[in-house]
C-alpha positions as CSV (number, residue, x, y, z in Angstrom):
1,X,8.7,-1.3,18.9
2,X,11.0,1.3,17.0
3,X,9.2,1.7,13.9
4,X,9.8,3.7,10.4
5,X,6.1,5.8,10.1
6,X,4.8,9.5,9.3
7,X,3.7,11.3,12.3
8,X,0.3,10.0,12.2
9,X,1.3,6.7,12.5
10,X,3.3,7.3,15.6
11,X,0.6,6.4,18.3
12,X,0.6,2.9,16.4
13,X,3.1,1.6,18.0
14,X,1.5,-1.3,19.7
15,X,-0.7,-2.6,16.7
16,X,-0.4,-6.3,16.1
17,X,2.7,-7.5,13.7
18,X,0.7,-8.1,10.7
19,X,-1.1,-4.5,11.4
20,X,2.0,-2.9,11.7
21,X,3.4,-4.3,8.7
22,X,2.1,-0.7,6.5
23,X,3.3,2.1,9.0
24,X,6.7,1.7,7.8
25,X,6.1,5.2,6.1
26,X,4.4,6.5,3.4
27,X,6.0,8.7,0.2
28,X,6.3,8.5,-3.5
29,X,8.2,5.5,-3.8
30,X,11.6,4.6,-6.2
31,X,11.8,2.4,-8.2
32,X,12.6,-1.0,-7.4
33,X,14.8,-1.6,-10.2
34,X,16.4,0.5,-12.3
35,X,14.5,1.9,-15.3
36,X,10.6,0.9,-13.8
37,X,7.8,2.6,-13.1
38,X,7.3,4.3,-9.7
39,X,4.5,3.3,-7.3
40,X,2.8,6.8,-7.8
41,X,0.3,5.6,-10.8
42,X,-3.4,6.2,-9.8
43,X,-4.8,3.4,-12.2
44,X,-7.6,1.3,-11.5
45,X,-5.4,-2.0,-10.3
46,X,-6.2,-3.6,-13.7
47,X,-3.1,-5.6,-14.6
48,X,-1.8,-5.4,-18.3
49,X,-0.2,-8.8,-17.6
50,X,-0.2,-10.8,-14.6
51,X,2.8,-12.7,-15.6
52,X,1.4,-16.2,-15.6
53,X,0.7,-16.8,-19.3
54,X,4.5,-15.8,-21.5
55,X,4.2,-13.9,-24.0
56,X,5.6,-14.8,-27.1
57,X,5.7,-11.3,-29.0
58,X,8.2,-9.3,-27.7
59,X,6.4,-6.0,-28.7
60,X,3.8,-7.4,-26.4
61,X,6.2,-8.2,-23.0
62,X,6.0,-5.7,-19.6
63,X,9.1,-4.1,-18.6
64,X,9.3,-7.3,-16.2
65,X,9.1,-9.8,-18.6
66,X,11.8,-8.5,-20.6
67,X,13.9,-8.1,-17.3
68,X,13.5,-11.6,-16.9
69,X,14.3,-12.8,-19.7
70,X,17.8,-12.1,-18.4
71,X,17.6,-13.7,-14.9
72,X,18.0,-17.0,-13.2
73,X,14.6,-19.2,-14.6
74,X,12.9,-19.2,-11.2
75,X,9.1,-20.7,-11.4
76,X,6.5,-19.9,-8.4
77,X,7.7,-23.3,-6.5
78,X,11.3,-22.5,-6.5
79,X,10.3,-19.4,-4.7
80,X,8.0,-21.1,-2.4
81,X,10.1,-23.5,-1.2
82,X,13.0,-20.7,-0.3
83,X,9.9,-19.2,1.8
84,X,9.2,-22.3,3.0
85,X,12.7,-23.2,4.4
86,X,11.7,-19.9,6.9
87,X,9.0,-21.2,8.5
88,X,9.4,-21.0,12.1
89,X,12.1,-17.5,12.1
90,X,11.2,-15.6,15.0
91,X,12.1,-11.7,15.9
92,X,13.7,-10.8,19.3
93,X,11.6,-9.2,21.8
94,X,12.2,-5.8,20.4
95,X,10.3,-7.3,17.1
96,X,12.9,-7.3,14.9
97,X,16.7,-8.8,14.6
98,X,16.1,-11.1,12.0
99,X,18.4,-12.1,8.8
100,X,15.7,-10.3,6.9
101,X,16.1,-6.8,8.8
102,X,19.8,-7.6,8.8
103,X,19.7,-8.4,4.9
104,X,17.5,-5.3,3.9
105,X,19.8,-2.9,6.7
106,X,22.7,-3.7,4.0
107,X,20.7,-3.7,0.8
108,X,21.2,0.2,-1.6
109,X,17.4,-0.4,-1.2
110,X,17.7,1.0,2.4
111,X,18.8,3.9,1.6
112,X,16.7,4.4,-1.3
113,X,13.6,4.2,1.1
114,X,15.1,6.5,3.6
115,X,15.8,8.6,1.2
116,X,11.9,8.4,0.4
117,X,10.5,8.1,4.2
118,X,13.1,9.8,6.4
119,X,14.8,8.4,9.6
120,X,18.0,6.3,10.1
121,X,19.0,3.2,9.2
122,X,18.9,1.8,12.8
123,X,14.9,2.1,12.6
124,X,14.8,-0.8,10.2
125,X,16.5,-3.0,13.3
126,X,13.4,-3.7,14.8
127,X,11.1,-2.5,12.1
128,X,7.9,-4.8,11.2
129,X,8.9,-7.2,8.3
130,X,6.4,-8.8,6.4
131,X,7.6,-6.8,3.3
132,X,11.6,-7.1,4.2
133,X,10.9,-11.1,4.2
134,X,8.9,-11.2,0.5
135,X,11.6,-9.1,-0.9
136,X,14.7,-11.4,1.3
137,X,13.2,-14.4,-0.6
138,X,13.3,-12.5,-4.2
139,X,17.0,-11.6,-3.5
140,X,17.1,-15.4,-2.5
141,X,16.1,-16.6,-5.7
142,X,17.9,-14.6,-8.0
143,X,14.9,-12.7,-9.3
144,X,14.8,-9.2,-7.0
145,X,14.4,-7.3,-10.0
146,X,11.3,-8.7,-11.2
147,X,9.7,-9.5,-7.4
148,X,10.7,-5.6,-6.3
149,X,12.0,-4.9,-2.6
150,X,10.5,-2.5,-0.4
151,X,9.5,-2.2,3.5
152,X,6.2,-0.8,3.1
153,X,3.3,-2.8,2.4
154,X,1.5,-0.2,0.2
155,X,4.2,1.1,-1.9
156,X,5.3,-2.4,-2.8
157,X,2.0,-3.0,-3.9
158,X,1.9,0.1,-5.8
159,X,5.3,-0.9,-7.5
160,X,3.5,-3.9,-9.1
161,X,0.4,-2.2,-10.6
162,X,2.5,0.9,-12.0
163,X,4.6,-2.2,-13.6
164,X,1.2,-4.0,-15.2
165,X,1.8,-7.4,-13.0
166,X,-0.8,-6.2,-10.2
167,X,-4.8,-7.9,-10.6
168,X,-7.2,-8.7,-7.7
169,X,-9.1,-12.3,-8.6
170,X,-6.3,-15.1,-9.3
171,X,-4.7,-16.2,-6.0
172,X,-2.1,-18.4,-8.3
173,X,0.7,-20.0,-6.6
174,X,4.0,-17.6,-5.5
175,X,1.7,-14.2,-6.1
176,X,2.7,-11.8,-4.1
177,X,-0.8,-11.3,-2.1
178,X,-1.6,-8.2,-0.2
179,X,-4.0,-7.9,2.6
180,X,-6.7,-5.4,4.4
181,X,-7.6,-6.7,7.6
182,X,-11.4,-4.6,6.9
183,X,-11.8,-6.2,3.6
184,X,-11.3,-3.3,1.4
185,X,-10.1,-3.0,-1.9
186,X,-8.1,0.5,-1.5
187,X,-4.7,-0.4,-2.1
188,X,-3.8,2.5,0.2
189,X,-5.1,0.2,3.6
190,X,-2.8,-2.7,2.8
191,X,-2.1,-3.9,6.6
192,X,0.4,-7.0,5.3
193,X,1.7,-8.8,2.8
194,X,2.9,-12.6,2.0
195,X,3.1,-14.9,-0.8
196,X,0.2,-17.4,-2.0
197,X,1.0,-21.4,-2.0
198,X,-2.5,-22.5,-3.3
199,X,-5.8,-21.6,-3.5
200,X,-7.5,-23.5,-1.6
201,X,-11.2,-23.2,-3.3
202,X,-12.8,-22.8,-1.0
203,X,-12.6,-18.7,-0.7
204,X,-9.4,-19.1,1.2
205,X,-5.7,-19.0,0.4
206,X,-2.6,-20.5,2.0
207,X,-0.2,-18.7,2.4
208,X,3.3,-18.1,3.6
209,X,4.3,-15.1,5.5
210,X,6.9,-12.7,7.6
211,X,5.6,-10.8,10.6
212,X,2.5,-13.3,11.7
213,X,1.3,-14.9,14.4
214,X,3.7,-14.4,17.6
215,X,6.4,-12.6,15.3
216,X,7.6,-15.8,13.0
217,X,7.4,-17.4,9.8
218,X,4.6,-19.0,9.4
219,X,2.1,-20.9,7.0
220,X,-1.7,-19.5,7.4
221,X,-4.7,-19.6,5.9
222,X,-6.7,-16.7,4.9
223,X,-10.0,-15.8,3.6
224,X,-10.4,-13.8,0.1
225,X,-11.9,-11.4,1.4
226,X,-8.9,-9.8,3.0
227,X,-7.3,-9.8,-0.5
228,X,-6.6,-6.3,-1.8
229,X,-4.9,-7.8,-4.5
230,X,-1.6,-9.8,-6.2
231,X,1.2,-8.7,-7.4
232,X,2.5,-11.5,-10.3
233,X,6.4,-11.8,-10.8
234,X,6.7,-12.9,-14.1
235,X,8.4,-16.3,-13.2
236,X,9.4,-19.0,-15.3
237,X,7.2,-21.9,-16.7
């Protein structure tokens, strides 16, 4: 599996998909858009908004809210059913060559990350995925700017709390939910990523997801707690 990772990540190679969704690389990340805060915040994962309640002071909106303001009104179900439509998209048998590697291979994001990680651009070919598809189906739904795009797990995660849409308890429909196989809360051991569908109350989630399973799309169900956290695009309704 050719893989984008630091040096200590390079004996990794053979980890399962959704484990090898984080060794992308590690580095202070860019930001996703334009005029944002950079993943490199050491806060306490406490969101200042977690985008599911709309503000009506305007002195009182994140930097997200006010970015969508301009944008396409998306809610939480368009995005999940542009996810959905996925479900069953396989990689090759290098573990890669999907429309989402192809998509993110063309995107100025690329070489934003390389910029930030090192390597070439081939090494996203067969790179692990499960943040290239989250970000695919932003860019999908018109809304990239307020969902963020990245191909490492942790830094993506990090892009949400510097932003004030990050929290760790509400598993509400299209979140962007980020996983530790151990069940820890360090944001820095985020293994995978994929977006909620429901809670099903029961202390698990459903969820849909790049990267799982035998290399697909697929819907799963997940216990809470592998839940670092959310990350909440401030959608519409």
């Amino acid at each position: 599996m050719s893989m984008f990772r630091p040096s200590w990540a390079r004996k990794a190679a053979n980890l399962p998909h959704a484990i090898a969704c984080t060794l992308i690389a590690a580095g202070a990340l860019l930001p996703a858009t334009p005029g944002l805060a950079a993943a490199t915040d050491t806060g306490s994962g406490t969101a200042r908004h977690d985008g599911r309640v709309p503000e009506t002071d305007e002195a009182k909106l994140t930097p997200l809210q006010r970015i969508a303001q301009d944008l396409p009104k998306v809610t939480a179900q368009d995005v999940l059913r542009i996810a959905a439509s996925k479900i069953g998209v396989s990689e090759n048998a290098y573990g890669g060559g999907t429309e989402f590697h192809e998509w993110y291979m063309n995107s100025p994001r690329a070489l934003e990350t390389l910029a930030r990680d090192g390597g070439t651009l081939q090494d996203y070919k067969n790179a692990p995925w499960c943040a290239m598809f989250v970000s695919w189906v932003g860019e999908q739904a018109g809304i990239r700017p307020i969902m963020g795009w990245d191909a490492y797990t942790v830094t993506y995660a990090k892009w949400f709390r510097a932003n004030g849409h990050w929290g760790t308890d509400a598993a509400t429909p299209g979140a962007v939910v980020f996983f530790d196989w151990s069940g820890s809360d360090d944001i820095e051991k985020i293994d995978h990523v994929g977006l909620v569908e429901r809670d099903n109350g029961d202390g698990t989630i459903t969820t849909i997801e790049g990267n799982t399973g035998n290399g697909k799309v697929e819907r799963r169900v997940r216990p809470k707690w592998q839940v670092v956290g959310y990350g909440y695009p401030p959608y519409a309704g």
